[in-house]
VEXDREN-2710 file (C-alpha; in Angstrom, 1 decimal):
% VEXDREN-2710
k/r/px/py/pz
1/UNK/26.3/5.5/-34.6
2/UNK/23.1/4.8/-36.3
3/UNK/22.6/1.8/-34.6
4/UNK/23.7/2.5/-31.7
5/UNK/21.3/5.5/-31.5
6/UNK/18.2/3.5/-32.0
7/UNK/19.1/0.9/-29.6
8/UNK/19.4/3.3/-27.1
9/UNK/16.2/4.3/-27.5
10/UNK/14.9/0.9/-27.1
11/UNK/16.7/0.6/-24.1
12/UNK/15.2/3.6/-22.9
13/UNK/11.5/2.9/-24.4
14/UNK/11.9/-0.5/-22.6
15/UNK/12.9/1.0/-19.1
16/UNK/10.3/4.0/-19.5
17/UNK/7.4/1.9/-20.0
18/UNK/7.9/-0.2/-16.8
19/UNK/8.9/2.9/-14.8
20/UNK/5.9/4.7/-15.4
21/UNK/3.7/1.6/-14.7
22/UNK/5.2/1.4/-11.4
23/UNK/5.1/5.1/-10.7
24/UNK/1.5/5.5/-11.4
25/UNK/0.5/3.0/-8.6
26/UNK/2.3/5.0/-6.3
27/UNK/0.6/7.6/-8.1
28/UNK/-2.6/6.3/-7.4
29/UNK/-2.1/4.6/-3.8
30/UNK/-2.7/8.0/-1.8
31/UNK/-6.2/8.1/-3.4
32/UNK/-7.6/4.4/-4.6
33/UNK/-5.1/2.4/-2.5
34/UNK/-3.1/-0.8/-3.3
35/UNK/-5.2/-3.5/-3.7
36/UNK/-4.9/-6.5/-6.0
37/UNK/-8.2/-4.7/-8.4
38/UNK/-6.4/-1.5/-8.5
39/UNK/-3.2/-3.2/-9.5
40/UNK/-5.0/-5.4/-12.0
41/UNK/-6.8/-2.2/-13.7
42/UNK/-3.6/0.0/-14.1
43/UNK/-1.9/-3.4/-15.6
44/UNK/-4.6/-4.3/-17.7
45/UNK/-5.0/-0.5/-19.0
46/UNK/-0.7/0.1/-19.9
47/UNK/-1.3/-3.6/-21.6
48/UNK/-3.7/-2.4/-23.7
49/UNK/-2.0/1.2/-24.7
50/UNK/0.8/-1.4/-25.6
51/UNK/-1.1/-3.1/-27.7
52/UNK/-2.6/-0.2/-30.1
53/UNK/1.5/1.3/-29.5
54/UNK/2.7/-2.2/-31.6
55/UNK/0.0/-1.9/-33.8
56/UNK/0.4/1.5/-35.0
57/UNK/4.1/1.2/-34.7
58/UNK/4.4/-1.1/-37.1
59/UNK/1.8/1.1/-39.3
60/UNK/3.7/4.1/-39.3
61/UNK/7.5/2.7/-39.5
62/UNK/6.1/1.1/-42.8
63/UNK/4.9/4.5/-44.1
64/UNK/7.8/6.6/-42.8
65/UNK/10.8/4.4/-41.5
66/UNK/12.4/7.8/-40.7
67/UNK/15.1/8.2/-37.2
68/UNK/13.7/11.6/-37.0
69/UNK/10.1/10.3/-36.4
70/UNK/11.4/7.7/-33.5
71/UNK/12.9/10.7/-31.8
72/UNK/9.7/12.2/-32.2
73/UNK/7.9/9.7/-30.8
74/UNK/10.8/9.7/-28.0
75/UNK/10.1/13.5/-27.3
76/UNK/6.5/13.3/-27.3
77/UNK/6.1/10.4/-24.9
78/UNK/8.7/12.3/-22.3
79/UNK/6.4/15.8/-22.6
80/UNK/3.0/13.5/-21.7
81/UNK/4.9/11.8/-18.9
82/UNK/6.4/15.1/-17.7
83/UNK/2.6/16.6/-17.5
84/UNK/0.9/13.7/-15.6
85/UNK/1.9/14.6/-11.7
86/UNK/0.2/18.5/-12.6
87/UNK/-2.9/17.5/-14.8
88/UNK/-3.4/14.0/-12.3
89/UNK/-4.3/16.3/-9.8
90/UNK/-7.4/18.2/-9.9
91/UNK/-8.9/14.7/-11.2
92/UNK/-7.2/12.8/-8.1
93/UNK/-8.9/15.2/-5.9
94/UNK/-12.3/14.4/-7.1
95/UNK/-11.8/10.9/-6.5
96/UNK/-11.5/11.8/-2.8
97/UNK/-15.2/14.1/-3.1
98/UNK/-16.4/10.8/-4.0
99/UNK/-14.7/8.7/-1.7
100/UNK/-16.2/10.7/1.2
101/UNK/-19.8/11.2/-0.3
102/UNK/-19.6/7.4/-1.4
103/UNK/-20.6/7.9/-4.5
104/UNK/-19.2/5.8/-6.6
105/UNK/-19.5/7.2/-10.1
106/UNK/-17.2/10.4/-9.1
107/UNK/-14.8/7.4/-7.6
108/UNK/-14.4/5.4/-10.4
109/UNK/-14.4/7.7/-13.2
110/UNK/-11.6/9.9/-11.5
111/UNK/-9.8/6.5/-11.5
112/UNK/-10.1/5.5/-15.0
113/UNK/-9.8/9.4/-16.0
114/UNK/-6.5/9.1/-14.0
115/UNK/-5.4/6.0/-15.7
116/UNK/-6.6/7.3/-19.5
117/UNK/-3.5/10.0/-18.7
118/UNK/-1.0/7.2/-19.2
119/UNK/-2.7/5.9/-22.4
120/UNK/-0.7/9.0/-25.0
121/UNK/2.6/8.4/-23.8
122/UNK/2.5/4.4/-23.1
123/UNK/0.8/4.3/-26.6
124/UNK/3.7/6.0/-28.2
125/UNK/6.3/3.7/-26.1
126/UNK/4.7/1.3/-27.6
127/UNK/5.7/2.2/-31.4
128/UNK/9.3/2.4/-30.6
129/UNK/10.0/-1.2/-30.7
130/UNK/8.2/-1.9/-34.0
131/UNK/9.8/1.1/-35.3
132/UNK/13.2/0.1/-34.0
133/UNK/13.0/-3.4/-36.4
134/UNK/12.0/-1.5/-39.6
135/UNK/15.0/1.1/-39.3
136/UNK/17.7/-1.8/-38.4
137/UNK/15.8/-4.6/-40.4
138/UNK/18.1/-5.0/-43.8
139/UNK/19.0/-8.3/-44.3
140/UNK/15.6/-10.8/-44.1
141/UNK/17.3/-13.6/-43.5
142/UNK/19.1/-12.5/-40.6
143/UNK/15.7/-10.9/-38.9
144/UNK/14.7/-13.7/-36.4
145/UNK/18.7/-12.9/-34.7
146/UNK/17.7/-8.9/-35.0
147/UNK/14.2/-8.8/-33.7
148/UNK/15.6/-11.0/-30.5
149/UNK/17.9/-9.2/-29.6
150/UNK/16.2/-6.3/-29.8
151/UNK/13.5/-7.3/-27.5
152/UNK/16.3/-8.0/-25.0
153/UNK/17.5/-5.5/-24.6
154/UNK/14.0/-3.5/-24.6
155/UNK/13.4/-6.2/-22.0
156/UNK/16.8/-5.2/-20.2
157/UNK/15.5/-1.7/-20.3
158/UNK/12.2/-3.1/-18.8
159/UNK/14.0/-4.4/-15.7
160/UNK/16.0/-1.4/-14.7
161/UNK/12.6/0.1/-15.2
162/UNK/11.1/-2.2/-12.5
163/UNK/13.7/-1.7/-9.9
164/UNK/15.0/1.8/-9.9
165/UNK/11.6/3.9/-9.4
166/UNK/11.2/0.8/-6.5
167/UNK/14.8/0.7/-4.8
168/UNK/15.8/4.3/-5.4
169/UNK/13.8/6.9/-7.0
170/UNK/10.7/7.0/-5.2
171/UNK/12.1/6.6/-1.5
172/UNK/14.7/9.4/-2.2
173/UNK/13.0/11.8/-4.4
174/UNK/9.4/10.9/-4.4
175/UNK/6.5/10.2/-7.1
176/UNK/6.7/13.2/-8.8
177/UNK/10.1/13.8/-9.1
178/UNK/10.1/9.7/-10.3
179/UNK/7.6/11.1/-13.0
180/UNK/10.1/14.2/-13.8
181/UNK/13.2/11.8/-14.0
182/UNK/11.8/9.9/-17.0
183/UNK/10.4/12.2/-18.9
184/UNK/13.8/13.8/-18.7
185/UNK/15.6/11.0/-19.8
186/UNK/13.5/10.8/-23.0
187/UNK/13.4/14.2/-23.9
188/UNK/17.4/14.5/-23.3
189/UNK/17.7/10.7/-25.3
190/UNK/15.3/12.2/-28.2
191/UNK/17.4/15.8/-28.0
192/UNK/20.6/14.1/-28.5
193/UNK/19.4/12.0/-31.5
194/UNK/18.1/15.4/-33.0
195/UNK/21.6/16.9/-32.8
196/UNK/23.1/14.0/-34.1
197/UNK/21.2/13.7/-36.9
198/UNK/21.4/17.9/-37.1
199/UNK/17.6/17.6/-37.3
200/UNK/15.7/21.1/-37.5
201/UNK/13.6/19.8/-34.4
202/UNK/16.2/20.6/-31.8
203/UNK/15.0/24.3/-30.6
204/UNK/11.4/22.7/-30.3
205/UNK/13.0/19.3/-28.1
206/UNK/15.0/22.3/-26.0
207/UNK/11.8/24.2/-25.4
208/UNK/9.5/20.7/-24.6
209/UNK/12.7/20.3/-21.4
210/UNK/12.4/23.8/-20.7
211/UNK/8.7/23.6/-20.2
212/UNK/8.5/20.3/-18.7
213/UNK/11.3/21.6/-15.8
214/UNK/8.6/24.7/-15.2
215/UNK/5.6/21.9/-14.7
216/UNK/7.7/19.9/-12.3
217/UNK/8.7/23.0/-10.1
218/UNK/5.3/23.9/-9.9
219/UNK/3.8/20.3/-9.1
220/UNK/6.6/20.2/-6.4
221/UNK/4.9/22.9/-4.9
222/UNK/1.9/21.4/-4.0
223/UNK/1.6/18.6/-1.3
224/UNK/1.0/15.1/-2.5
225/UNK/-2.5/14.7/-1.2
226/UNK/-4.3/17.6/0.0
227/UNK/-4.7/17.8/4.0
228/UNK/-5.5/20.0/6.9
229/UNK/-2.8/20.2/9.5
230/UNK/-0.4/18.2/7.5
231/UNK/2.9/18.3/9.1
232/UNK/4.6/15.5/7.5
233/UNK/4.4/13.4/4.2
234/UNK/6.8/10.7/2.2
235/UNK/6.5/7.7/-0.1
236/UNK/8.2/5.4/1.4
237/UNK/9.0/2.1/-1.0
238/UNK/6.1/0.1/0.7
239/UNK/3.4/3.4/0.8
240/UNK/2.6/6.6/1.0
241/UNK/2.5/8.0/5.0
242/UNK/0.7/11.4/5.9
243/UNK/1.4/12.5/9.9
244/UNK/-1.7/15.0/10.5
245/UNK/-2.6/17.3/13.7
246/UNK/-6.2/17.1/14.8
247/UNK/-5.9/19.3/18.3
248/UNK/-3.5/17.3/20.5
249/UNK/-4.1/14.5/18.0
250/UNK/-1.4/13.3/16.1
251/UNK/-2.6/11.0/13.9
252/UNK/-0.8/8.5/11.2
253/UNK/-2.4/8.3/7.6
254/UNK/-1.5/5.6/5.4
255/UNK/-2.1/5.5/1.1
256/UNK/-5.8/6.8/0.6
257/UNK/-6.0/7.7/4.0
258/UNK/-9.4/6.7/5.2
259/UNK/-7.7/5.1/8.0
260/UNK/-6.1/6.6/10.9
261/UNK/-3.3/3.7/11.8
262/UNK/-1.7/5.2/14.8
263/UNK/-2.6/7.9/17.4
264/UNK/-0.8/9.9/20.2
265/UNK/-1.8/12.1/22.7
266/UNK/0.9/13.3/25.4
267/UNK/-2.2/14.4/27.6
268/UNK/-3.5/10.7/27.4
269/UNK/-3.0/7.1/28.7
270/UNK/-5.8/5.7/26.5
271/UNK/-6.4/6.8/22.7
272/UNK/-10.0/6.4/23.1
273/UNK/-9.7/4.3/19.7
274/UNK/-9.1/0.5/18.7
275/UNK/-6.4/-0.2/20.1
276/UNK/-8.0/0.2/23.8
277/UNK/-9.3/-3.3/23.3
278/UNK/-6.3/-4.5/22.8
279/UNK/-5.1/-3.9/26.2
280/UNK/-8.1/-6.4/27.7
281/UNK/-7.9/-9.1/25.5
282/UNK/-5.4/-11.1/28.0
283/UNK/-8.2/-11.3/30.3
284/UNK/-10.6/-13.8/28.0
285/UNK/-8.2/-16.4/29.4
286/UNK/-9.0/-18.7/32.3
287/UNK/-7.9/-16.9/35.8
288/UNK/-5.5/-14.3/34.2
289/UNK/-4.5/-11.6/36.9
290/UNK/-2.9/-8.0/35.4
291/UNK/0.6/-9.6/36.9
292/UNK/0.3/-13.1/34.5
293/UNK/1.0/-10.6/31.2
294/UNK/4.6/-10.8/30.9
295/UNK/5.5/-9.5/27.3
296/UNK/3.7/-8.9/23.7
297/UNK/4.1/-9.3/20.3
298/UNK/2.9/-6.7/18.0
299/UNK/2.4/-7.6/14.5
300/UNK/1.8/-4.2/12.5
301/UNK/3.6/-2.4/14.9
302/UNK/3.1/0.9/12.8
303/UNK/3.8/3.8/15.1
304/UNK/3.5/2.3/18.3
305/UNK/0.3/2.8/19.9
306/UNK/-0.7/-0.3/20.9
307/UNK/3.1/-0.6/22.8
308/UNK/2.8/2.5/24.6
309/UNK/-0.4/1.6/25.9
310/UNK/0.9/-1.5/27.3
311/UNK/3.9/0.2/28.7
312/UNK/2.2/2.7/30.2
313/UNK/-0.5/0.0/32.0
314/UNK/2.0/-3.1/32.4
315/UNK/4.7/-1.3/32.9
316/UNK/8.3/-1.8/30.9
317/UNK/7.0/-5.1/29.8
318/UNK/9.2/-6.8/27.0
319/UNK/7.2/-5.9/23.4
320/UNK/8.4/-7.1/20.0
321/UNK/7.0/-5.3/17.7
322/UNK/7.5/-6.3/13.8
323/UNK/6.9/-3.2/10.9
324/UNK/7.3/-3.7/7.4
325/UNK/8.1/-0.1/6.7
326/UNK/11.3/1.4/8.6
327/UNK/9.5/5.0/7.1
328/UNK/6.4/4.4/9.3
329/UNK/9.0/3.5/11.9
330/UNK/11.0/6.8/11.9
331/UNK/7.7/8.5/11.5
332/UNK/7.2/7.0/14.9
333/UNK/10.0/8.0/16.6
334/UNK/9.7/11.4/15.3
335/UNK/6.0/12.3/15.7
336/UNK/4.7/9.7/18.3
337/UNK/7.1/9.4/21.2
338/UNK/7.8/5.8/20.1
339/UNK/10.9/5.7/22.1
340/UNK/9.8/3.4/24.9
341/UNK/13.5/1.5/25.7
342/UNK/11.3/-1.9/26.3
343/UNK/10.2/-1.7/22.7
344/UNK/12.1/-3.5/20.1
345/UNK/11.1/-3.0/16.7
346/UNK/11.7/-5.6/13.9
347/UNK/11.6/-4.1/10.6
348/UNK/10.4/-7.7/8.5
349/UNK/6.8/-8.7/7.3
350/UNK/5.1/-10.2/10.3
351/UNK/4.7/-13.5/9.7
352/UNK/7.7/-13.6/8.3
353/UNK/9.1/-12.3/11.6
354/UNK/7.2/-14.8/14.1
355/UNK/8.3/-17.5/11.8
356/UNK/11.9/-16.9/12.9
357/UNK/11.3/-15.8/16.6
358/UNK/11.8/-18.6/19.2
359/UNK/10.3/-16.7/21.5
360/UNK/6.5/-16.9/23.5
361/UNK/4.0/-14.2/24.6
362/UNK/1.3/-13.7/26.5
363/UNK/-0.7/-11.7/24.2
364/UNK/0.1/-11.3/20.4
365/UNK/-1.8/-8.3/18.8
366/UNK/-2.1/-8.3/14.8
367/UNK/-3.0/-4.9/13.8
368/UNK/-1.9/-5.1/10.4
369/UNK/-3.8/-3.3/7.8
370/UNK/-3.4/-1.9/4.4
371/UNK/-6.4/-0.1/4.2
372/UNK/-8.8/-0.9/3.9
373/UNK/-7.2/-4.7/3.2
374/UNK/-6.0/-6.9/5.7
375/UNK/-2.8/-9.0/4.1
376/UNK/-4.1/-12.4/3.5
377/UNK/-1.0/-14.2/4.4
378/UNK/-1.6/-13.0/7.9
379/UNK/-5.3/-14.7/8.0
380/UNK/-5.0/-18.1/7.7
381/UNK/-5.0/-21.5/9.1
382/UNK/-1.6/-22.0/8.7
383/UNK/-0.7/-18.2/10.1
384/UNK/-3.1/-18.7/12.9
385/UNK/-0.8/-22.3/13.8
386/UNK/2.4/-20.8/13.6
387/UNK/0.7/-17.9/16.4
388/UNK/-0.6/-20.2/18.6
389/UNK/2.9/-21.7/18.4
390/UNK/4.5/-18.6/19.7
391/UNK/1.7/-18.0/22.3
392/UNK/2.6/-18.9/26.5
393/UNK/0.0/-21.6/28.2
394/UNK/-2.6/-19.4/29.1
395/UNK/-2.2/-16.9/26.2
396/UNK/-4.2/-15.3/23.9
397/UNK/-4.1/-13.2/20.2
398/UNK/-6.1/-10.6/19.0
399/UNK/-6.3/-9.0/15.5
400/UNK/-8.3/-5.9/14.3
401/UNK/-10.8/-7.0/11.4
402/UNK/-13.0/-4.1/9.7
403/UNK/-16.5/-4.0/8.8
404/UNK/-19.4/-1.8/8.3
405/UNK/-22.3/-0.7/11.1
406/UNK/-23.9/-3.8/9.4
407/UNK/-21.6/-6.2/7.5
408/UNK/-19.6/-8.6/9.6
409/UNK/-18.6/-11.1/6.7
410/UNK/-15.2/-10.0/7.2
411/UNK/-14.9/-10.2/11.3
412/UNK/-17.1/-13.6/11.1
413/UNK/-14.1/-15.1/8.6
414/UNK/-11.1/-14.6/10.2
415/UNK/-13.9/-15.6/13.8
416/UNK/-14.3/-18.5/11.6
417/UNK/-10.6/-19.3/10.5
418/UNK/-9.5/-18.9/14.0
419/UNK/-11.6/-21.4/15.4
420/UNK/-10.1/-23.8/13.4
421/UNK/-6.9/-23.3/15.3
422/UNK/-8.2/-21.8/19.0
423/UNK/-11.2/-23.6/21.0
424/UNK/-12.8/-20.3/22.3
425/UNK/-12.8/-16.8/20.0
426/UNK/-14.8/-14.1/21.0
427/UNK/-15.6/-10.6/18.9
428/UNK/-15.7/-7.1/20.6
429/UNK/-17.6/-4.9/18.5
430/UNK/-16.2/-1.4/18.9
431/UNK/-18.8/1.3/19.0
432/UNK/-16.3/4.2/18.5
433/UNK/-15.5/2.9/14.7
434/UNK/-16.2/0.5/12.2
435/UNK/-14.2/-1.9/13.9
436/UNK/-14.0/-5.5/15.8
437/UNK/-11.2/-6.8/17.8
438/UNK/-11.7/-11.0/17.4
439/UNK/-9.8/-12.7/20.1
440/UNK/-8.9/-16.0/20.8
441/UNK/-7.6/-18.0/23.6
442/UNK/-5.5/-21.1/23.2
443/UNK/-7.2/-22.9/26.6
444/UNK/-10.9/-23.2/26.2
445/UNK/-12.8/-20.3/27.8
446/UNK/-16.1/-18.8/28.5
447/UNK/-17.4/-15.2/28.4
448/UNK/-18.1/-15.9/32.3
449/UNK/-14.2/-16.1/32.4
450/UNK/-13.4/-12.6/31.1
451/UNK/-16.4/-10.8/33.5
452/UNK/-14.6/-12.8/36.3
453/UNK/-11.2/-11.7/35.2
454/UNK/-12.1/-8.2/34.5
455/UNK/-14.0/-7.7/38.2
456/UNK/-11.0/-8.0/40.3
457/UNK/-8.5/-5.4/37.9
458/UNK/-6.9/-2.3/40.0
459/UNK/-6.0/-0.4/37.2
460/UNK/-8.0/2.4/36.0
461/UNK/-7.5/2.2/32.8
462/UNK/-7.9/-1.6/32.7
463/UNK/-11.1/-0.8/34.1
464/UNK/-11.9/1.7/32.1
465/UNK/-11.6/-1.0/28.9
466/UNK/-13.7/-3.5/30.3
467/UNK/-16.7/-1.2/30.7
468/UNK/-16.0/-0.2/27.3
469/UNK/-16.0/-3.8/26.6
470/UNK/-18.6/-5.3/28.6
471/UNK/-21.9/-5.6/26.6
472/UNK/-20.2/-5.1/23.2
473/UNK/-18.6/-9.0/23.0
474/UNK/-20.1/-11.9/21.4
475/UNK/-19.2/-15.8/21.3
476/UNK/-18.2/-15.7/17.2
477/UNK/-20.3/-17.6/15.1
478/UNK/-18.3/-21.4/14.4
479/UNK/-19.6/-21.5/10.4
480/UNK/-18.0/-18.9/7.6
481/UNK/-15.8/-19.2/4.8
482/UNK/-12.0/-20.5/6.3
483/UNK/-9.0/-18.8/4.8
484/UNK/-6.3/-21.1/3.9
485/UNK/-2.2/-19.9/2.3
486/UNK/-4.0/-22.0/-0.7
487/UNK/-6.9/-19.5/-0.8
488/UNK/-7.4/-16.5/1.0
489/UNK/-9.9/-14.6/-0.9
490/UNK/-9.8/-11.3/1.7
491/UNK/-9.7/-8.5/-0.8
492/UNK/-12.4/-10.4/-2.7
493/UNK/-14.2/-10.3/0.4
494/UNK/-13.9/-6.8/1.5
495/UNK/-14.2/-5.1/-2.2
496/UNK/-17.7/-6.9/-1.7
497/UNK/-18.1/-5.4/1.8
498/UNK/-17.1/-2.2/0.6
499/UNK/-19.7/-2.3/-3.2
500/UNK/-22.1/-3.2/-0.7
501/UNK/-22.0/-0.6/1.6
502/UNK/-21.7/2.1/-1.7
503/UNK/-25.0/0.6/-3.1
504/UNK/-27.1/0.6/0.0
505/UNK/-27.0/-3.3/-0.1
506/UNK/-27.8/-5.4/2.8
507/UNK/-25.9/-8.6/3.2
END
């Protein structure tokens, strides 16, 4: 039973220690996002409280190759975990004081204060293994067979670890019930090995669940991420989605939130926002009439703005519109009036999506952010082919691209990338946000084409676009760095942009 006992608790360490690493991104996403830096940090950090855990492990099991002390360890790991969602957020909240002062000390040091939570418990996952292979180690010659297969199954418990916060725990009961959940499971696993080995500890391993139950009612009390008019938040397995009211406003928050990614109005045709532009970008082609735009494709779908703007100008047009996330999808059905029966939504990664599609449009619209990152896959050459692929004769595409009031490197990019594919890409500048809309048409155009086009539009709102529009376009420059599938280096890019802007830097 001995055995057996401490290879549970391997099994356990093994799947705790991947749990929690995928946890605290979600953890973190509401605040710092999802990018590939983020992501490389929190790695980088649990690597390193791995590291010392080995080290001083195998220090300790040496000293005092006791079972009480791995149950200890066990226990004591499960408490720290249990604490994170309540003491992660007074600190998480700062981060978003420096976020919107841009001050970038409060930013970063909220981040690494978050991530220096995870180092107590992560270090003292760390010692189980070590401590594992000096209990069970008693015949040297038969250690290279015991130290393998104890790693395996750590390893084992290192998978289950990956997917079940991923696949189940997070989508159905959320971060911090994720967080809850393992601490849990190594308090209960270190409880049972008390009683077991009729250890004196088991009141205090009773108490450490008790009080770790009381922490997770109260953190369950709270929203995730603090804000006003909140009517609706989830982690879904992709991100974390906030619905807000602003007035008649309901707006759709995504991770950190510093983005609003869908809007709707009942009292309004137009959202006054981004995706107005969208609706005039058919007319940079050569003699398009309101009548020539058949149907749409709507990459980033999200909660259906840009579709029931073109509904309500076109008419029931045919729109495709592919979401990654069926959460943001339901959101959009259940807070956005996203119910337009000439909207088909594809719940698949975009490109992934148009890859498969034999069909052609007359616009396709890419409006596919995670803030404040565009995915790369869905920048390059070899994107921009397969799009002009599923584009009609006279068709064009347009994708949102963020900047600052002053950087364009971004915008100028993806301007530059597209030209390698399209003959004529133009850039609207929105002056509403920090915004551009690039579009490109797959006939060669001028910018003589679009005012000719956009003179002889009846609709109102059309109309109302193209004033909007009108003074704020510019032929994109032809030179900039070109994004390939090989190397796409758009978070680089923006991370710059973003550093930049903190520091007062002109580019």
């Amino acid at each position: 039973m001995r055995n057996w006992l401490v290879i549970l608790v391997i099994f356990i360490g093994g799947m705790a220690s991947l749990g929690i690493e995928m946890s605290a991104s979600r953890l973190l996403a509401p605040y710092f996002g999802t990018s590939l830096i983020i992501w490389a940090i929190l790695i980088g950090m649990v690597l390193l409280y791995l590291t010392a855990g080995y080290y001083l492990g195998g220090k300790w099991a040496d000293r005092s190759p006791q079972e009480s002390n791995l149950f200890q360890i066990l226990a004591w790991a499960g408490f720290w975990i249990g604490l994170i969602p309540l003491v992660s957020q007074p600190i998480l909240r700062a981060s978003l004081e420096g976020f919107a002062t841009l001050n970038a000390g409060i930013f970063l040091g909220a981040l690494f204060s978050v991530i220096l939570l995870f180092a107590p418990p992560v270090l003292l996952l760390g010692c189980i293994s070590p401590f594992a292979i000096r209990l069970l180690l008693t015949d040297i010659q038969q250690s290279g067979h015991l130290v393998g297969r104890l790693y395996a199954i750590s390893t084992m418990g290192s998978i289950v670890g990956t997917f079940l916060p991923v696949l189940i725990l997070i989508p159905q009961i959320g971060t911090r019930a994720t967080f809850l959940f393992f601490a849990l499971t190594l308090l209960s696993t270190a409880l049972l090995g008390a009683i077991l080995l009729r250890s004196r500890l088991v009141p205090l391993y009773a108490v450490l669940i008790l009080l770790i139950l009381g922490a997770g009612f109260f953190a369950q009390l709270t929203t995730i991420k603090s804000a006003r008019n909140l009517i609706f938040e989830k982690d879904s397995p992709y991100q974390y989605i906030q619905v807000v009211q602003q007035g008649n406003d309901t707006l759709l928050l995504l991770n950190e939130g510093q983005g609003t990614h869908s809007s709707y109005n009942p009292q309004q045709i137009l959202s006054g926002g981004i995706w107005d532009f969208f609706l005039i970008s058919p007319f940079f082609a050569p003699g398009v009439q309101e009548s020539d735009v058949k149907n749409l494709a709507l990459i980033g779908s999200a909660a259906g703005t840009v579709a029931q703007e073109y509904t309500q100008v076109y008419g029931p047009i045919a729109i495709d519109g592919a979401e990654i996330d069926p959460e943001v999808v339901d959101a959009g059905r259940r807070f956005f009036a996203m119910n337009e029966p000439n909207f088909n939504v594809h719940i698949a990664d975009g490109r992934t999506w148009l890859n498969l599609s034999k069909d052609r449009y007359t616009v396709i619209a890419i409006d596919a952010y995670l803030q404040p990152y565009i995915p790369f896959h869905l920048t390059t050459v070899e994107f921009f082919q397969e799009v002009r692929n599923h584009l009609t004769p006279n068709g064009t595409v347009a994708i949102n691209v963020g900047r600052t009031e002053t950087d364009f490197r971004l915008v100028y990019a993806l301007a530059a990338t597209m030209h390698q594919v399209f003959p004529s890409v133009y850039v609207i500048d929105s002056q509403d946000s920090i915004n551009s809309i690039v579009v490109a048409t797959i006939r060669s155009s001028q910018l003589s084409d679009f005012e000719t086009n956009v003179v002889k539009l009846q609709n109102p709102y059309l109309r109302n676009v193209a004033g909007r529009t009108l003074g704020n376009i510019s032929l994109s420059p032809v030179s900039g760095p070109i994004f390939t599938d090989d190397r796409a280096p758009v978070e680089e890019l923006t991370d710059r942009i973003i550093l930049d802007y903190v520091l007062g830097r002109t580019p």
